[in-house]
N, C-alpha and C positions, 0 to 999 in steps of 0.2 A: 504494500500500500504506500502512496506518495504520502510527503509530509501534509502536504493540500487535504489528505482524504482525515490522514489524522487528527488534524487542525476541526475539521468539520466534525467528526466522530466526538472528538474535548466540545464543542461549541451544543454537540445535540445532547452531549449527558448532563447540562446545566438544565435544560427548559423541561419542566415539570409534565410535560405530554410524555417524555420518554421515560421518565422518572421509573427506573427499575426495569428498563431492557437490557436486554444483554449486548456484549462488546461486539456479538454478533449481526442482532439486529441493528446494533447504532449505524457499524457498517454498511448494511444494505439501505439503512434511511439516507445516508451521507453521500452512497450514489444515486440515489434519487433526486437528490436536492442542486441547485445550483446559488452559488451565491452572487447576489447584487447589493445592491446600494442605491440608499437614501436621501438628498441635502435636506436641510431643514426649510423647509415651506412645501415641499415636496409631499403630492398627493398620492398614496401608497395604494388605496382602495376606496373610491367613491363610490357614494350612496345612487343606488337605484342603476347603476352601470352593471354588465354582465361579469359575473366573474371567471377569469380564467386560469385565476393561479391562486396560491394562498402563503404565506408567509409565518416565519420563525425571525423572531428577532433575537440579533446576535449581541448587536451593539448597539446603543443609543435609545432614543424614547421618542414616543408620538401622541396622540393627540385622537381620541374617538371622539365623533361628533354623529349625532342624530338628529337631521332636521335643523342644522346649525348650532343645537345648543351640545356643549360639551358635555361629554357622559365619562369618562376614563383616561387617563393617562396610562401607558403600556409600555413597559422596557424589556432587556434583554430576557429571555426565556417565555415572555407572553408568543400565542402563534394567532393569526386574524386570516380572516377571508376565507374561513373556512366552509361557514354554513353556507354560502352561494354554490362551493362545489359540491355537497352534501344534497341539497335541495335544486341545485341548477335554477335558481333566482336569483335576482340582482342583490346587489352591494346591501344590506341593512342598514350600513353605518358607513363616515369617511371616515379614512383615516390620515392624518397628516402628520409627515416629521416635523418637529420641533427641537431636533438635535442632528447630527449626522447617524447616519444609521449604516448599518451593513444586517444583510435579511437573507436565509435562505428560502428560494424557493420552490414549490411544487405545484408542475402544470396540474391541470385535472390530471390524466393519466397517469403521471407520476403519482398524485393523490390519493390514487384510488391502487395502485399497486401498493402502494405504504399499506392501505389497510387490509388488504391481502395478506402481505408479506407479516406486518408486526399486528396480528387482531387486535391484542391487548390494549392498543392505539384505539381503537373503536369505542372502545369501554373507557379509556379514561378521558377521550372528547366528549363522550358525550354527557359523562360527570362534570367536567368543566363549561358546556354549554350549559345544563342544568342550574349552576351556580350563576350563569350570567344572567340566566332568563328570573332566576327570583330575582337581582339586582334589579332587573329590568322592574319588574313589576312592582317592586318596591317603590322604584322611583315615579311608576306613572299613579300609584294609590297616593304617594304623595303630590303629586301633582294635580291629581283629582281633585285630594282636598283641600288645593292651596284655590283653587277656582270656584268653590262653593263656597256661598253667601253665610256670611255668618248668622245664624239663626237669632230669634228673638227671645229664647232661652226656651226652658223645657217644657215639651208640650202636652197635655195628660191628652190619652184618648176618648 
């Protein structure tokens, strides 16, 4: 194996989607993956656009926005753009650098051989999707009730 492949194998046993593969699988993840890069203002995944790839961040931090308003800050080890290749629907959220980043990536294809290849991957996305969708609804029950009129106190029936 190149130092290149090595370097990615060290970069994927950090991010908490791999958390407990083996040095085997890290490898087959690590030729799946290619890496790029980020600058800061730089749009990694917009909202309502198709997605075609999905990302592991290696270095640097970004910026989740839904509908303009900011939901999450994301750094090294978070992975985004997933649920599009999952469901083959657009972007849910933008995403944008706000530092320099470097990211590896997986086409769909690639994608979809990862979860072939490591299943266990399958089970801990969709733990980690799970955790995001109660954030989610957290914040829109809170926003519910930031939009209801405050009442004229309590009402008997």
């Amino acid at each position: 194996m190149t130092r290149k492949g090595d370097a990615k194998v060290a970069d994927l046993a950090g991010v908490t989607l791999f958390a407990g593969c083996t040095g085997k699988e890290l490898s087959a993840i690590a030729k799946l993956t290619c890496e790029t890069q980020a600058a800061p203002g730089q749009v990694v995944c917009k909202e309502g656009e198709a997605g075609l790839e999905c990302f592991v961040i290696v270095e640097g931090e970004a910026e989740v926005t839904m509908a303009g308003t900011p939901i999450a800050t994301i750094g090294p080890g978070s992975f985004l753009g997933e649920m599009a290749l999952l469901d083959r629907g657009p972007r849910v959220a933008t995403v944008t650098a706000t530092t320099p980043m470097r990211l590896l990536a997986l086409s769909r294809t690639e994608f979809d051989a990862l979860l072939v290849t490591v299943p266990e991957v399958s089970r801990r996305m969709l733990a980690i999707m799970g955790s995001r969708l109660r954030v989610m609804d957290e914040i829109a029950k809170a926003a519910k009730l930031a939009n209801v009129a405050p009442s004229d106190g309590p009402r008997n029936p």
